[in-house]
N, C-alpha and C positions, 0 to 999 in steps of 0.2 A: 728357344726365344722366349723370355719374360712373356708374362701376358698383363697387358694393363691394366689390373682390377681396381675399382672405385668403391673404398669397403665404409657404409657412414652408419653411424651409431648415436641411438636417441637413447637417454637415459633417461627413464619418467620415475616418479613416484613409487608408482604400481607396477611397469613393465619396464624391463631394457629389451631394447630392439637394436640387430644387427641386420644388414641389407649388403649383399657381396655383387657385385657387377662386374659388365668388364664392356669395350668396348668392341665392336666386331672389327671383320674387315670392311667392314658396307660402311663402317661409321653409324653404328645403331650401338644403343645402351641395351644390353642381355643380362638379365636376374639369372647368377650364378650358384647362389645360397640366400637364406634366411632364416633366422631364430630370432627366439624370444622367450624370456626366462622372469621371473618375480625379481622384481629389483628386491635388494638390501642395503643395509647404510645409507636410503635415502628418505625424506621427509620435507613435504609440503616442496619438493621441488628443488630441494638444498640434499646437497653429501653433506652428512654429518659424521659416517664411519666411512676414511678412505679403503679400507683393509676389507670390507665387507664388498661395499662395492665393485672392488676390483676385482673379487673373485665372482660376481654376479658379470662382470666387465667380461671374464676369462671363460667361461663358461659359454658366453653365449656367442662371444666373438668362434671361439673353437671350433663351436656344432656348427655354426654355419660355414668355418672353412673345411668343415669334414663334408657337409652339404655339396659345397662348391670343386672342392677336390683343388682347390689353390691357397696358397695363403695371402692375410691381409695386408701386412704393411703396417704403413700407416692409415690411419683414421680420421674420416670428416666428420667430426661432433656437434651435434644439433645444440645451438642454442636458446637458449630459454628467456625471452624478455625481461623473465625476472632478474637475470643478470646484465639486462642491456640496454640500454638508453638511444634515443638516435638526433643527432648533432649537426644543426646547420653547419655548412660548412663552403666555401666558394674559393674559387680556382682561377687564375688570370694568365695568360704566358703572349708573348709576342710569336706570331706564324714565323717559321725561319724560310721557308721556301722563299725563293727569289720570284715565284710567281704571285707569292703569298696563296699560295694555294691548301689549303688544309691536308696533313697525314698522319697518317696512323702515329707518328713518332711526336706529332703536337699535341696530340690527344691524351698520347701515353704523361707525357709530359704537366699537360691541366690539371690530369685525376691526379698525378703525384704532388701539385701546388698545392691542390684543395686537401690534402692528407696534414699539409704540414702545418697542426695546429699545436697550442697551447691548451696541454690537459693535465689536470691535477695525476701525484705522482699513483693513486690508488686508479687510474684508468687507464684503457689501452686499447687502438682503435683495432676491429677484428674485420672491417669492409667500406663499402662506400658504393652509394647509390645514387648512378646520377640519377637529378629530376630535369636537367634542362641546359642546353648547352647554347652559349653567346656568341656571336660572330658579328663583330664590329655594330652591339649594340641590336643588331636581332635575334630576338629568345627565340622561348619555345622549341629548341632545332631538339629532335632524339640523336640524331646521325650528321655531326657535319663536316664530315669525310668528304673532298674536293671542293668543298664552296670556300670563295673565295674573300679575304679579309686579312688587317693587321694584327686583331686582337680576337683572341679564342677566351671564354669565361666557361666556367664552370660551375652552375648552382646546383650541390649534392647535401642529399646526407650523410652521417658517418655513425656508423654503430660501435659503439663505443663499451667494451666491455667493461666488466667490474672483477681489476685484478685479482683479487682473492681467487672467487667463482673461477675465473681461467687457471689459476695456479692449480684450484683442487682437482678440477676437472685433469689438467696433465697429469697432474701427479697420480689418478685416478686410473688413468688411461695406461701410464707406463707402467706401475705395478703391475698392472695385468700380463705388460710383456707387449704393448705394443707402443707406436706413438703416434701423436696428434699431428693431421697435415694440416690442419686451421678449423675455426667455427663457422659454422652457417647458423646465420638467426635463422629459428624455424619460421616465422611467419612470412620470413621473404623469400625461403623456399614452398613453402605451402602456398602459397599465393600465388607464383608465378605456375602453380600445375592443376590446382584445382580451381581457378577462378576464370573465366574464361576474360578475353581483352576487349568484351563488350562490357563487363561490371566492373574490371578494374577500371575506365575509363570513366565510369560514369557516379562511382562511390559505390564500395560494398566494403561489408562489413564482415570481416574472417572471424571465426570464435572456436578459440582448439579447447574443446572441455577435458580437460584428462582426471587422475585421481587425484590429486592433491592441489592444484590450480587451473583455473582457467585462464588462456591467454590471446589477447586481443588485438587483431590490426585492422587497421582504416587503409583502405585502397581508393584515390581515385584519381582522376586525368593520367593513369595508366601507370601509376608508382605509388608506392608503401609511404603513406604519412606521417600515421602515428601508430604507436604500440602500448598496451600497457597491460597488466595481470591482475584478474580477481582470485582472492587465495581462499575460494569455495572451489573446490571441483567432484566429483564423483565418490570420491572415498567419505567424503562428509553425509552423503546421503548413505551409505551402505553402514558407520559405523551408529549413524542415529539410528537404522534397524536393527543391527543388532544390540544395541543397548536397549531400544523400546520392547520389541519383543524377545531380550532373553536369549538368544543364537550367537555362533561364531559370524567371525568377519566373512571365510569365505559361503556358510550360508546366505547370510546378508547379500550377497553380492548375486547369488545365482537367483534370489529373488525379485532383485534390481531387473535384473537384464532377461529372463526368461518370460517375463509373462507382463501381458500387457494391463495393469490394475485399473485401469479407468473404464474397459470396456467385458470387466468379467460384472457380472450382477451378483448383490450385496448376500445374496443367500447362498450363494457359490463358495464349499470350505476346498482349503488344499492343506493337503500332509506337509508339515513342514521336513520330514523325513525325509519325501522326494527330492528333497532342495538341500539333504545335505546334513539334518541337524541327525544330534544323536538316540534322538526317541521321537513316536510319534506324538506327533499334538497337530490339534487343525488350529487354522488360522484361516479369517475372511477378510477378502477386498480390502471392506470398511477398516480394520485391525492396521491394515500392511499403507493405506493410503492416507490413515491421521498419521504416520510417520514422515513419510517420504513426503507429500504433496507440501508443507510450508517450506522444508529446504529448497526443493528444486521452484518455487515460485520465490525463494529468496534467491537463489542464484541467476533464475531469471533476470528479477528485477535489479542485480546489481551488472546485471550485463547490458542490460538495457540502457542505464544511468552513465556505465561507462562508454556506450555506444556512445550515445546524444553529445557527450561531453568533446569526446576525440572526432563526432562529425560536425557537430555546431549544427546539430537537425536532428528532428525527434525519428526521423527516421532515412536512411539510408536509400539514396535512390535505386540502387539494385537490389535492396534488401542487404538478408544476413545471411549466410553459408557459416554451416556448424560442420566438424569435425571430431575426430577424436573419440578416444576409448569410451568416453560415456555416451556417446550414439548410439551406443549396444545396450542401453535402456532405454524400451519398447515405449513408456510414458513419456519420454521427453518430448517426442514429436508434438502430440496434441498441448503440452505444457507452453513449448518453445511459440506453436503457432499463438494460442491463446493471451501469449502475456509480449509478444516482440509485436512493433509498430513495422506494417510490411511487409515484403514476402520472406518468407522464411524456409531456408530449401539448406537438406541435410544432407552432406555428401556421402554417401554409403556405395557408391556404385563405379569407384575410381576405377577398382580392377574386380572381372569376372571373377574370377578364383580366388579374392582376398575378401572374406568377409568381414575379418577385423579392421576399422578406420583407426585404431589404433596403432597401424602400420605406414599408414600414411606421411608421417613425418619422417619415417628413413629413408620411405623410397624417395622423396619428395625433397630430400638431402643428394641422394647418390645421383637425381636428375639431375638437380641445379648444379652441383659438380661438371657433368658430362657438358650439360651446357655451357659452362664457362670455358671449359677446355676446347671447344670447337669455334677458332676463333673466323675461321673459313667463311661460315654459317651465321656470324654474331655480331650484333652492331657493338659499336664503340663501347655500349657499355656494358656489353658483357651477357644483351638479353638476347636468344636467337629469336629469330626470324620466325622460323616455321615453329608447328607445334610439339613443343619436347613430351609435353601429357599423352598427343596421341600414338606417337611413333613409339612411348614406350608401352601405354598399354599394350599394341600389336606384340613386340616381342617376348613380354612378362606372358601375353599368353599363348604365346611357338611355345616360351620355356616349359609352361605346365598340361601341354596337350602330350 
């Protein structure tokens, strides 16, 4: 008998990540494999060599079904807001039940109204989020399965990819030997796992720092509002160290993330030898922090500006939740609190046994999968009920004990 594996695949800058799952007989989401390998042919966040990529695609897909002991299929590829847009959009249908009683098949029926838009031929819709469902002129409804009325409405958005970005991405995916079962925006999977449904309710502010962009969503009255990308992210701070002081990239990097420079004192030298470089030289604090300190307070500040912008407030009422590959630089913390309006709280602790947040976004892919497939469990629109973050942490850590 098949076994149902849920295989989703984030392609960054700096890492490609694969995530293998499957579902049990309990109906629980079980980590089957993972890898993760140095992307190639990619930059600032764009494929620009499909041929290179594919085989960074093939590599990493591989290890992890040698991991898993299954193979993957097809694949659910994380999307990048850099390729994505999100689109009012509204749904209207008459209740056909004789009772006018609402069901599942009216429902199905509004999300499919609210799809049928007018979109230039370079776009192509990849999802659709409800915010709010109408029943004879009363909003607000998340769920309105049996309540009773003539007219059912539908106010969604609709993520609208940018076809090129989806062309390359397949084409990307099938040279490797596999193929695409649909996109998942990351921030609407990130979101729904690391944000708990007390800040999405109330405004929080998601910010995925990875290497070559940062990328940004506004959450509030319990749904994804806005998205947008700063195209600073982590690899700008690593290559302005190795330009300033003279070192390779991956030097640069294990300097970034090893050591905390704000709280070593100024007479304090380190071999840059230990970090990688090919001869000894010292280097201090002072040296290592007129490089890095005006990027990451430029990156800040253009996080911040985009925050205020997409919440219409200097600051977010739940604060900001940080993610991503550059949390694994030790200065960000005191940077992030220092220069963000608010509280500022950095998710590093999603899973015991994953110390890289730069994993986040696949598994965070292969959840929001499993949850849409349990319709059992799921309101109308596709979100469950109970908590998919904590049932999966339990299982991801049966997998690694």
């Amino acid at each position: 008998m098949p076994r149902d594996v849920i295989a989703s695949l984030d392609i960054g800058t700096a890492t490609t990540r694969c995530v293998l799952t499957e579902v049990s007989t309990r109906g629980q989401l079980r980590v089957l494999g993972l890898c993760q390998r140095p992307s190639q042919g990619v930059r600032k966040g764009v494929i620009v060599d499909v041929d290179a990529c594919a085989r960074t695609v093939q590599e990493t897909v591989s290890s992890a079904e040698r991991m898993a002991g299954v193979r993957a299929g097809a694949l659910y590829v994380a999307l990048s807001p850099l390729h994505a847009t999100l689109q009012p959009s509204r749904g209207v249908v008459t209740v056909q039940s004789e009772k006018y009683e609402v069901c599942e098949e009216d429902i199905a029926r509004v999300v499919q109204a609210a799809r049928v838009v007018s979109l230039p031929p370079n776009r192509e819709i990849v999802d659709i989020i409800p915010r709010q469902y109408i029943v004879d002129g009363y909003g607000g409804l998340k769920d309105p399965l049996r309540m009773v009325g003539m007219r059912l409405e539908l106010d969604a958005l609709l993520v609208v990819g940018n076809l090129t970005a989806l062309s390359t991405l397949r084409r990307t995916v099938e040279r490797a030997g596999y193929s695409t079962a649909s996109f998942i925006l990351k921030p609407l999977a990130l979101g729904e796992l690391i944000l708990s449904a007390d800040e999405r309710e109330r405004g929080v502010q998601l910010v995925d720092i990875g290497a070559g962009v940062t990328e940004m969503a506004y959450f509030e009255e319990g749904a994804l509002k806005s998205i947008c990308v700063v195209p600073i992210g982590g690899g700008s701070v690593s290559n302005d160290l190795a330009v300033g002081l003279k070192i390779s990239i991956s030097t640069a990097e294990k300097l970034k993330t090893e050591v905390d420079w704000f709280s070593m004192p100024d007479d304090k030298a380190f071999d840059l030898q230990a970090f990688g470089h090919v001869e000894s030289r010292r280097v201090q604090p002072r040296s290592v922090l007129e490089v890095i300190e005006p990027r990451l307070d430029e990156l800040m500040k253009l996080i911040r500006q985009q925050g205020e912008s997409m919440s219409g407030r200097e600051a977010p009422p739940a604060g900001t939740v940080l993610t991503g590959g550059m949390l694994k630089t030790k200065a960000l913390a005191r940077l992030a609190e220092r220069s963000q309006s608010g509280v500022v709280r950095m998710k590093l602790e999603a899973y015991d046994f994953v110390d890289d947040p730069g994993l986040h976004t696949a598994l965070a892919v292969a959840a929001y999968v499993f949850s849409q497939e349990r319709p059992a469990q799921a309101t109308p629109s596709g979100r469950i009920k109970t908590s998919v973050w904590a049932r999966v942490k339990g299982v991801l850590q049966d997998f690694w004990e």
